[in-house]
C-alpha positions as a printed NumPy array, in Angstrom:
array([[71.829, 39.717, 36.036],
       [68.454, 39.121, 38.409],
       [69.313, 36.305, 41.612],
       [65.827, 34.585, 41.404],
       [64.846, 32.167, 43.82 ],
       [62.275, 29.88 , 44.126],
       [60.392, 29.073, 47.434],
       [58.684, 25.772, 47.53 ],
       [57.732, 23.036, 50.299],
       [59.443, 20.758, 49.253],
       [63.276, 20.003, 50.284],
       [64.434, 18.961, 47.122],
       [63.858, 19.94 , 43.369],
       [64.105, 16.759, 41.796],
       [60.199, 15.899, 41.715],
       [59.227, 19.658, 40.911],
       [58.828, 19.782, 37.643],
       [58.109, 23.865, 37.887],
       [61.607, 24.166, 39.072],
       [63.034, 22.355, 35.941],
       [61.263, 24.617, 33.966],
       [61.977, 27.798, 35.53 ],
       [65.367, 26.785, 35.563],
       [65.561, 26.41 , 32.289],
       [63.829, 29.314, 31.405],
       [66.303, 31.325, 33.765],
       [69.097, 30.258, 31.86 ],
       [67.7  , 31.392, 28.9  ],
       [67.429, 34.604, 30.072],
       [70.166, 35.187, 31.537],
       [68.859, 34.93 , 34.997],
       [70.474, 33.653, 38.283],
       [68.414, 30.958, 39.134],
       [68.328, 28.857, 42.356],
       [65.422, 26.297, 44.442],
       [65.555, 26.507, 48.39 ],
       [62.689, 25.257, 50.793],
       [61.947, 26.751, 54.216],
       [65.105, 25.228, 56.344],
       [68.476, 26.185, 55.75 ],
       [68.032, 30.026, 55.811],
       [70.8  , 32.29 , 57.134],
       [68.709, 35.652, 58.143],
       [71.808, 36.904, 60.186],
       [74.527, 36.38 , 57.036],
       [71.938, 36.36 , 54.435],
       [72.571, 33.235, 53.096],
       [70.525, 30.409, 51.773],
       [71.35 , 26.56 , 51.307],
       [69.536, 25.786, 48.193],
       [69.919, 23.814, 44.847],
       [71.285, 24.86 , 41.43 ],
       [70.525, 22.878, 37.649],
       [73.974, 22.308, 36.262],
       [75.403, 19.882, 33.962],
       [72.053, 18.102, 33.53 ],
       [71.681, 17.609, 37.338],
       [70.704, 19.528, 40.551],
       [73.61 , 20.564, 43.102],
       [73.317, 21.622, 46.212],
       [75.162, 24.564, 47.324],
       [74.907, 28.459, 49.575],
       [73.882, 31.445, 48.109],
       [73.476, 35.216, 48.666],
       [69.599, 35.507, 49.466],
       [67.78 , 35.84 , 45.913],
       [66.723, 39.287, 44.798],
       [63.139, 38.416, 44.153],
       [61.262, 35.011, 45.207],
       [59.038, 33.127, 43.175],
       [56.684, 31.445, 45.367],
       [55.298, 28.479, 43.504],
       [53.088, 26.608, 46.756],
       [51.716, 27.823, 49.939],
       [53.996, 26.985, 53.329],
       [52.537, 24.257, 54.954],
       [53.006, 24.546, 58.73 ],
       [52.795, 27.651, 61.164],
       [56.836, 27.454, 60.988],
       [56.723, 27.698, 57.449],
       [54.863, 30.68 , 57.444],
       [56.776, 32.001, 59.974],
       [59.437, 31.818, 57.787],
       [57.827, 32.654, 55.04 ],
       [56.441, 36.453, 56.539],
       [60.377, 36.785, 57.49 ],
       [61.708, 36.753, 54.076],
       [58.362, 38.75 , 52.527],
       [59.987, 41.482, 54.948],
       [63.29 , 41.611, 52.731],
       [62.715, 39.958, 49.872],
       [59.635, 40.674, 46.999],
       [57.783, 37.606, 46.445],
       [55.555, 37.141, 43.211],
       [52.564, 35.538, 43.948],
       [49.419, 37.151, 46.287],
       [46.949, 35.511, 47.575],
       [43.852, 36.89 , 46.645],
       [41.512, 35.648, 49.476],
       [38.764, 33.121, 49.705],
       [35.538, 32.737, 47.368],
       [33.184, 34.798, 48.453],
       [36.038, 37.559, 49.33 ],
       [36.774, 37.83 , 45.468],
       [32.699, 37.751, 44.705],
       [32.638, 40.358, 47.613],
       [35.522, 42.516, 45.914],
       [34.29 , 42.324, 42.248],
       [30.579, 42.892, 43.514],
       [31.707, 46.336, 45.136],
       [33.678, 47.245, 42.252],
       [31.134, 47.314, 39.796],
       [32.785, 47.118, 36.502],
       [32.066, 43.826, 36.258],
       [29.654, 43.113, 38.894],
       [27.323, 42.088, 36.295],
       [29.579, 39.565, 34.982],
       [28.848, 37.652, 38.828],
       [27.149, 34.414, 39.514],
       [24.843, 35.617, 42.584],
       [26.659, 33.936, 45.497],
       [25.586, 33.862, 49.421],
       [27.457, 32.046, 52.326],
       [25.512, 29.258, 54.272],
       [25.747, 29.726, 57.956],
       [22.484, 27.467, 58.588],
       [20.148, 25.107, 56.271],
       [17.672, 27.912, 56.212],
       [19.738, 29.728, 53.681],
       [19.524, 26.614, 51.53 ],
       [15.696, 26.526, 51.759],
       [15.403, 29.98 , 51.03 ],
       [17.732, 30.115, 47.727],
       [16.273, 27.261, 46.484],
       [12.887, 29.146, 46.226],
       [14.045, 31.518, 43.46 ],
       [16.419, 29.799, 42.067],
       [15.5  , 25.372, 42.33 ],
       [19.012, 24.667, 40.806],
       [21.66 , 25.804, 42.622],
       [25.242, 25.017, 43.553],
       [27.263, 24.276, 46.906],
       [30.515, 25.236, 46.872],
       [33.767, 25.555, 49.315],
       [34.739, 29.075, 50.569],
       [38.204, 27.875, 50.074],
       [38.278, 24.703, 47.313],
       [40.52 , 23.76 , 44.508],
       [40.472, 21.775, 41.61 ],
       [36.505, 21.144, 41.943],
       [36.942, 19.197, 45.542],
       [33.626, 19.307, 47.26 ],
       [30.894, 20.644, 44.81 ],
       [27.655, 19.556, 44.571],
       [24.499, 20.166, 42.693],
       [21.229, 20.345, 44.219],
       [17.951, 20.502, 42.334],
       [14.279, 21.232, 44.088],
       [11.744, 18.742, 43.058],
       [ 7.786, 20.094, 43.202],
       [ 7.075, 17.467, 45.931],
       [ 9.826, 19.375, 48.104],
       [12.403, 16.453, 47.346],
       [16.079, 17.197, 46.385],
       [17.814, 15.925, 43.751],
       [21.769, 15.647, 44.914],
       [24.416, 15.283, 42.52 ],
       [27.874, 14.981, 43.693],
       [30.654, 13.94 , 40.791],
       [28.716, 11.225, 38.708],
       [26.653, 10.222, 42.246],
       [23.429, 10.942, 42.113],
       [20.603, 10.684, 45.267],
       [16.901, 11.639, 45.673],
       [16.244, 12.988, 49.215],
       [13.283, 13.716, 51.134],
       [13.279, 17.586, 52.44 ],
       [13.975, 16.25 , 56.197],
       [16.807, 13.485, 55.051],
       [18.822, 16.803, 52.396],
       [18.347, 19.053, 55.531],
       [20.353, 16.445, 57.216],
       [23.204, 16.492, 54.565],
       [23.678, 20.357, 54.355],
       [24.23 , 19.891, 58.454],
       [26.51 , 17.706, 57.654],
       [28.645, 19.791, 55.268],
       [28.572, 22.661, 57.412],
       [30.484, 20.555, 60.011],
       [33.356, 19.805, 57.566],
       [33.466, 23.773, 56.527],
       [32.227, 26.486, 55.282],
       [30.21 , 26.706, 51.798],
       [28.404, 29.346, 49.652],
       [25.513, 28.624, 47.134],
       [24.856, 29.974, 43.925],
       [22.506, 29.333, 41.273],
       [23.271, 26.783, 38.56 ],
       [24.527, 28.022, 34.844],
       [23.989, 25.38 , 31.93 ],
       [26.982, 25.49 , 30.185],
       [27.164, 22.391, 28.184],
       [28.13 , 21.004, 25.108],
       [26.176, 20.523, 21.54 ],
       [26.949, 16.659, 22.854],
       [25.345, 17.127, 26.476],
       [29.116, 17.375, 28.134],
       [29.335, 20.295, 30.985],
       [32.434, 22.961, 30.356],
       [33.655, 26.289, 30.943],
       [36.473, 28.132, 29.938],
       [39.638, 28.824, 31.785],
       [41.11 , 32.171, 31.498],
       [44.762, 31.958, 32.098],
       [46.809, 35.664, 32.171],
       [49.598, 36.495, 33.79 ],
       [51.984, 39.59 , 33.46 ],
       [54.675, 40.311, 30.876],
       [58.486, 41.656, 31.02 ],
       [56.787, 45.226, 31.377],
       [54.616, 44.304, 34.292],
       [51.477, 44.374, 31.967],
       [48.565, 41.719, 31.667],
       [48.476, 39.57 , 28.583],
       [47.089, 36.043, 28.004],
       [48.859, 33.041, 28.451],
       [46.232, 30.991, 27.963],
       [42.423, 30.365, 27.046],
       [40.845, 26.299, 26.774],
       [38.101, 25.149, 27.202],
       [37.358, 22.353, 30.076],
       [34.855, 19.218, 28.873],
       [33.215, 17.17 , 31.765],
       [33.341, 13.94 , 29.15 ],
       [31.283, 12.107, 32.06 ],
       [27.727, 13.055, 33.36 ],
       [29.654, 15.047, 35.841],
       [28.664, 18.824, 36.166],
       [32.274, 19.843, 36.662],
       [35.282, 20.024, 33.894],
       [37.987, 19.966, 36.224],
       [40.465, 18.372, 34.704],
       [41.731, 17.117, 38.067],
       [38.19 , 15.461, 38.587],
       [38.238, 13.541, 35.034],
       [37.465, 16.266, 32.689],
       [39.578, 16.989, 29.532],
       [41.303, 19.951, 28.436],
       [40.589, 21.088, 24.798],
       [41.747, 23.347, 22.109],
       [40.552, 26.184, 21.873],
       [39.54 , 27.261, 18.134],
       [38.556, 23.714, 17.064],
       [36.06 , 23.913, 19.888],
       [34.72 , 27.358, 19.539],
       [33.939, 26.435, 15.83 ],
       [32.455, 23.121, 16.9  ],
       [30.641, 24.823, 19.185],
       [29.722, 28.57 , 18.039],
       [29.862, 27.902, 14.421],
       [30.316, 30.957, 12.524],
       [30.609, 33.488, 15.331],
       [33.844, 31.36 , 16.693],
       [36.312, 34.319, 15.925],
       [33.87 , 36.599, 17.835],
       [33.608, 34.64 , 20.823],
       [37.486, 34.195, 20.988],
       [38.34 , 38.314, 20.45 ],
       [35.403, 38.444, 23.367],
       [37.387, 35.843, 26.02 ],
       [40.753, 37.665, 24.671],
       [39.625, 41.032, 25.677],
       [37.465, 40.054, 28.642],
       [40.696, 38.038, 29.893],
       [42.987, 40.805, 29.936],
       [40.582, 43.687, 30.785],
       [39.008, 42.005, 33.577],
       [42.366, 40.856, 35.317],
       [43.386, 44.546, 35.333],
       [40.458, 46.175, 36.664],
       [41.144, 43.017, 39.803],
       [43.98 , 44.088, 40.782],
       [42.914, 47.327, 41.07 ],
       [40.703, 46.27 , 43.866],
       [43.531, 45.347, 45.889],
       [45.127, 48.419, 46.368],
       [49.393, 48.202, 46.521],
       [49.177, 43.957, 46.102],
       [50.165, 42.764, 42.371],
       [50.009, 39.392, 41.379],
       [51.805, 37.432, 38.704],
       [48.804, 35.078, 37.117],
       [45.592, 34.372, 37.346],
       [43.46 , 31.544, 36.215],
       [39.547, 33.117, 35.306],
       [36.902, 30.06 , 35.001],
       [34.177, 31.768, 32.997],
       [30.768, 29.719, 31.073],
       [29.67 , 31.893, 27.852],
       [25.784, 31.423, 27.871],
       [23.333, 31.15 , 24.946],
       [23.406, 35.01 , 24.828],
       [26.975, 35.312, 24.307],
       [27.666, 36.803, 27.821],
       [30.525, 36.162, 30.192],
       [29.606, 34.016, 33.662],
       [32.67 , 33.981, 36.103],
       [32.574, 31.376, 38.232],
       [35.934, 31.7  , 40.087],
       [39.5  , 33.114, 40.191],
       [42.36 , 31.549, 40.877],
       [45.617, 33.13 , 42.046],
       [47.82 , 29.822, 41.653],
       [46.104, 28.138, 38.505],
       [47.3  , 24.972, 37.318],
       [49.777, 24.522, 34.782],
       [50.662, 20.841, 34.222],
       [51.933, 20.031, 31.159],
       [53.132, 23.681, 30.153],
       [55.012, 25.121, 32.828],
       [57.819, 25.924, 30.35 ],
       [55.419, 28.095, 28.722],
       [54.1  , 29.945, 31.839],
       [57.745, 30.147, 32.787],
       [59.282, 31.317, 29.756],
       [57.264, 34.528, 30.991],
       [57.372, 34.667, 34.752],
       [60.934, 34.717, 34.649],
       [60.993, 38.193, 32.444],
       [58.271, 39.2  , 35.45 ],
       [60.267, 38.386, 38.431],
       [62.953, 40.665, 36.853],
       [61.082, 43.069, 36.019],
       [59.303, 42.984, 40.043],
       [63.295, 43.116, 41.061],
       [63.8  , 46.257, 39.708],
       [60.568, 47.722, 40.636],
       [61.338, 47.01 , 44.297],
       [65.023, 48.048, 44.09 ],
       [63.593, 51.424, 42.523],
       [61.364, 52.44 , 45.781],
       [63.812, 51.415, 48.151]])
């Protein structure tokens, strides 16, 4: 019987609604299952003050220090990465991060497989590098390095008359070239950005979307899909987060809304594109494995696969018993594999 823990920022479980699930899923399984934060650890004894689902309630009590870790959210202070790198040192944790934006474009760029498969992507270190994109390519968009959940991206068109159309959610301005110039400088303040050029991807109805690709690995330690929807703006926004008021859909009502009579070929093509291209990524990180990863990809008029981003933590809300009815068979399974090398 596997001692799983999970690691989360949070001092309590009671508002996690990942740790009910995983709970619950542990018990199923047959798993040890228990949900500490970064204080009460015992690195001397090995021992862990953490919480336990029994009896329809959470209980606090010690344990031995979990055989694998499940780490469900980032630390949030320097001590809680502190910590954090500590137990990494003793412990196998399931989740990697995979690095910013433009490292993963940078990655999947150099290992060619599916380099073609990239939205061209350049950082911005001054407004120059705006002004120069926006000659070959006069939509573009203005992205975060590091971003989630479609925070921070705009949409920037070049007018004839050197002008800039500026979209930002459902805001949209008209600046002169001297006023935009004056914007980017202000953005680069904040953080960093990179810009790429702009994909249509929308609707037969005029909504943006894209497709999210959501794998993760299996009891075996093998990729398989967990998920594939498709993510509808519904507003005049450009983005289908569904964080930033898109919707989520269904996935073969759409495609033959959509795609019509090549629906079943455009779903075997996100199926096998999913799980193909999430293997050939982690082969680019040479001894890291990760658990899940969440693939936001437009089809285009031609049929072919855009990738817009990966995600090494993609959202779950509203299924996290069905992404953990599998992650627990993986944390297992990463258990043994780390017991076996030892």
């Amino acid at each position: 019987m596997t001692r799983i823990g999970m690691l989360h920022y949070r001092q309590k479980p009671h508002h996690v609604t990942k740790a009910f699930a995983y709970a619950a899923a542990a018990k199923m399984h047959g798993s040890d299952f228990f949900y500490f934060s970064y204080t009460g650890i015992d690195f001397e004894q090995r021992r862990i003050n953490g919480w336990v689902y029994q009896e329809g309630d959470w209980h606090q009590q010690d344990f031995p220090f979990p055989e694998v870790i499940i780490n469900i959210s980032a630390p949030r202070s320097s001590k809680q990465k502190a910590v954090s790198r500590a137990l990494r040192l003793q412990i196998p944790f399931i989740s990697r991060s995979i690095g910013s934006k433009l490292t993963v474009y940078n990655k999947i760029k150099k290992g060619r497989q599916f380099a073609g498969h990239l939205i061209p992507s350049r950082p911005i270190e001054k407004v120059e590098d705006v002004r120069s994109f926006l000659k070959d390519h006069p939509e573009a968009v203005i992205k975060p390095l590091s971003g989630r959940k479609g925070e921070s991206i705009h949409f920037i068109t070049r007018q004839e008359n050197g002008s800039i159309t500026w979209q930002t959610g459902v805001d949209q301005q008209t600046f002169p070239s001297d006023t935009w110039e004056e914007k980017v400088t202000g953005l680069l303040r904040e953080k960093r950005y990179l810009i790429q050029p702009y994909i249509e991807c929308r609707t037969k109805a005029g909504f943006s979307y894209d497709f999210r690709l959501h794998v993760h690995k299996n009891k075996e330690g093998r990729w398989q899909t967990a998920l594939i929807y498709p993510r509808v703006s519904g507003t005049e926004r450009l983005t289908s987060n569904v964080s930033r008021g898109g919707y989520r859909g269904e996935l073969i009502p759409f495609l033959k809304e959509e795609f019509d009579r090549e629906y079943y070929n455009i779903k075997q093509l996100l199926e096998y594109f999913a799980v193909h291209f999430a293997a050939h990524f982690e082969s680019l990180y040479p001894g890291r494995s990760f658990d899940e990863l969440g693939i936001d990809a437009a089809v285009d008029r031609n049929h072919k696969i855009w990738i817009y981003e990966v995600n090494w933590r993609p959202g779950s809300r509203h299924r996290e018993f069905a992404i953990a009815r599998h992650m627990i068979p993986y944390a297992c399974y990463t258990a043994r594999q780390y017991k076996s090398k030892r």
